[in-house]
N, C-alpha and C positions, 0 to 999 in steps of 0.2 A: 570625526568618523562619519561616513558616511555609505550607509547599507542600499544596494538599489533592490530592489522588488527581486522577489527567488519567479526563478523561471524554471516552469515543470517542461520536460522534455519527454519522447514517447517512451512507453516502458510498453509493457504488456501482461496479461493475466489469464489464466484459466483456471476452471476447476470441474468438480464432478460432483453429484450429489446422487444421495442415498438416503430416500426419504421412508418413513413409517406413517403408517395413516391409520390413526386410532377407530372406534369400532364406530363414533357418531358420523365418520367421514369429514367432517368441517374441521379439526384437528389434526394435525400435523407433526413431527419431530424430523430434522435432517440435520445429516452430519454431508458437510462441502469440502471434503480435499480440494484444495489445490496450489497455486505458485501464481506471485505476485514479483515481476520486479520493475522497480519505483525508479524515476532518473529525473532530477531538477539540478538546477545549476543556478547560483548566486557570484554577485559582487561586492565588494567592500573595497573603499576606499579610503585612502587618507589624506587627503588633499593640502592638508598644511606640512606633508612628509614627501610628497611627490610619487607617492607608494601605491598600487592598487593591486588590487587579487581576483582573478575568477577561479571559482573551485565548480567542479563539476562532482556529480554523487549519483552512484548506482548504487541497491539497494535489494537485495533477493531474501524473499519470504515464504515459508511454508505455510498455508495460511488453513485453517482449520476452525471455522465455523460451526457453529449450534445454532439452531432457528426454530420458533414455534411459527406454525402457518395456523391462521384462521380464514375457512374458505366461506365467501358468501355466495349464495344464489347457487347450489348442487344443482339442481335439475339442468341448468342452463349449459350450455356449449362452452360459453366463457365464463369464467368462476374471478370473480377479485376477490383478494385477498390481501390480509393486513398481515406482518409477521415484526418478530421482537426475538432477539438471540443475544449471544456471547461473542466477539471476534476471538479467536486464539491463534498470534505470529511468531513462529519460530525464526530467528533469524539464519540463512544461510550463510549469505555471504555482504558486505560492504566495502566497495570499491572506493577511493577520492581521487582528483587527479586536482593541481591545481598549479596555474599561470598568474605567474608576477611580473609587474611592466614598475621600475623604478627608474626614476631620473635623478641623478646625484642635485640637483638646485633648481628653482624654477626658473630661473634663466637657462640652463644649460639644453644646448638641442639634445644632447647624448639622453637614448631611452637605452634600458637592460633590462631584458627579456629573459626568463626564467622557467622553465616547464618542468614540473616530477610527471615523474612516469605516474602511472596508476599503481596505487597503495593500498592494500589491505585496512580496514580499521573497523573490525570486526571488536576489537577489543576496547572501541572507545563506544560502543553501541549497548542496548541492554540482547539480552541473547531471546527475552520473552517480552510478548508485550499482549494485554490483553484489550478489551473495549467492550463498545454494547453497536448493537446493531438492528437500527430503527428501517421498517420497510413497507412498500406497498406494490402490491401488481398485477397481474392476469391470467389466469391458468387456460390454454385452451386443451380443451378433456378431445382428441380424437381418436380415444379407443377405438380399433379394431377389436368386436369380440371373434372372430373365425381364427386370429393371426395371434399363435400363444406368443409372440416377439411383442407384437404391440398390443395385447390385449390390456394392457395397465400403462399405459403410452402416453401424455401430454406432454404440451410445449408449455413454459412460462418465461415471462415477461417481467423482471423488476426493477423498484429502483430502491435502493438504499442510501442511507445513513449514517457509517462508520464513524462511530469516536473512540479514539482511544482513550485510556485512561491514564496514559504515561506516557513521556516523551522516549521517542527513540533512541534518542542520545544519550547518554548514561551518565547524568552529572558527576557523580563520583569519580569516573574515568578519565572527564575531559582531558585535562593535562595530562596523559599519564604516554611516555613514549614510546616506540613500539616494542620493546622488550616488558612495558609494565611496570616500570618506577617513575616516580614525579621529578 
C-alpha cells in the first residue's frame, strides 16, 4: 500500500462576528457565525495489484466560534491582542468523488478507467465536531465618534490555531454503505 501526500485544494470561508466588550474594555466575548468549505484530494495506491485511486472531498461547515479577546495597549490606535475560545462545526454537507486506473497484469498495456460521480457521505462523517482555538492579532480602533454607523467601528487582524478534538470521520460509520448497514 502506498498513500501519497493529501493535497488541500481551494475551498473558501466567511463569517460574521458579534462581539461584547466587558466594562474593563480589555475583555472580550464573540460569537463568529459563519461557513467554511474544505476540499483536499488524496492517492492510494497498490502497486503489487496494479490498482490506484484518486479520491477527491468537499466538505461544508457551519462553523460557530466562542472566543475570549484580551486587548493590550487601549489608549493606542492599534491594540494586540491574545484570544483562546471553543471551535463549534456542524456539518452541512460531504461530497467524494473518486477515480480508479487498474491494469489487469503488470505486463499488460490495457489500463481501465473508472470515475463515480459525486456521492453524498454525510453518513460516514460525525454530524458535530468540536476543538479549541489558540490566537493572536491587531485591532485597529478607527472610531468615528460624529458617525452613530461607525462610532464603535474597528478593523482586526488574526491568526489562529484550530484543533479539533475529533476526527471528522466517524470511525463507527466507516464501513457502513450508503443505506446504513455494514
Amino acid at each position: 500500500l502506498e498513500v501519497s501526500q493529501i493535497k488541500q485544494t481551494i475551498g473558501f470561508q466567511f463569517s460574521f462576528m458579534v462581539e461584547y466588550v466587558f466594562w474593563s474594555k480589555h475583555t472580550s466575548v464573540s460569537l463568529e457565525p459563519g461557513f467554511s468549505n474544505l476540499r483536499y484530494e488524496y492517492r492510494i495506491a497498490y502497486p503489487q495489484l496494479n490498482n490506484s485511486f484518486e479520491a477527491s472531498q468537499k466538505i461544508n461547515y457551519f462553523d460557530l466560534p466562542i472566543l475570549v479577546k484580551y486587548r493590550f495597549l487601549l489608549k493606542k490606535t492599534f491594540q494586540p491582542y491574545a484570544q483562546l475560545g471553543f471551535s463549534n462545526r456542524f456539518l452541512v454537507s460531504a461530497d467524494k468523488e473518486i477515480n480508479s486506473q487498474f491494469s489487469p497484469s503488470s505486463t499488460s498495456p490495457t489500463v481501465i478507467f473508472r470515475k463515480t460521480p459525486e456521492t453524498p457521505v454525510n453518513s460516514l462523517m460525525h454530524n458535530y465536531i468540536y476543538g479549541l482555538i489558540f490566537g493572536a492579532g491587531v485591532n485597529w480602533d478607527w472610531r468615528i465618534e460624529d458617525n452613530l454607523f461607525l462610532r464603535n467601528s474597528s478593523l482586526s487582524l488574526d491568526l489562529r490555531y484550530v484543533s479539533a478534538l475529533e476526527n471528522a470521520n466517524d470511525p463507527d460509520k466507516r464501513f457502513l454503505n450508503k443505506i446504513g448497514r455494514a
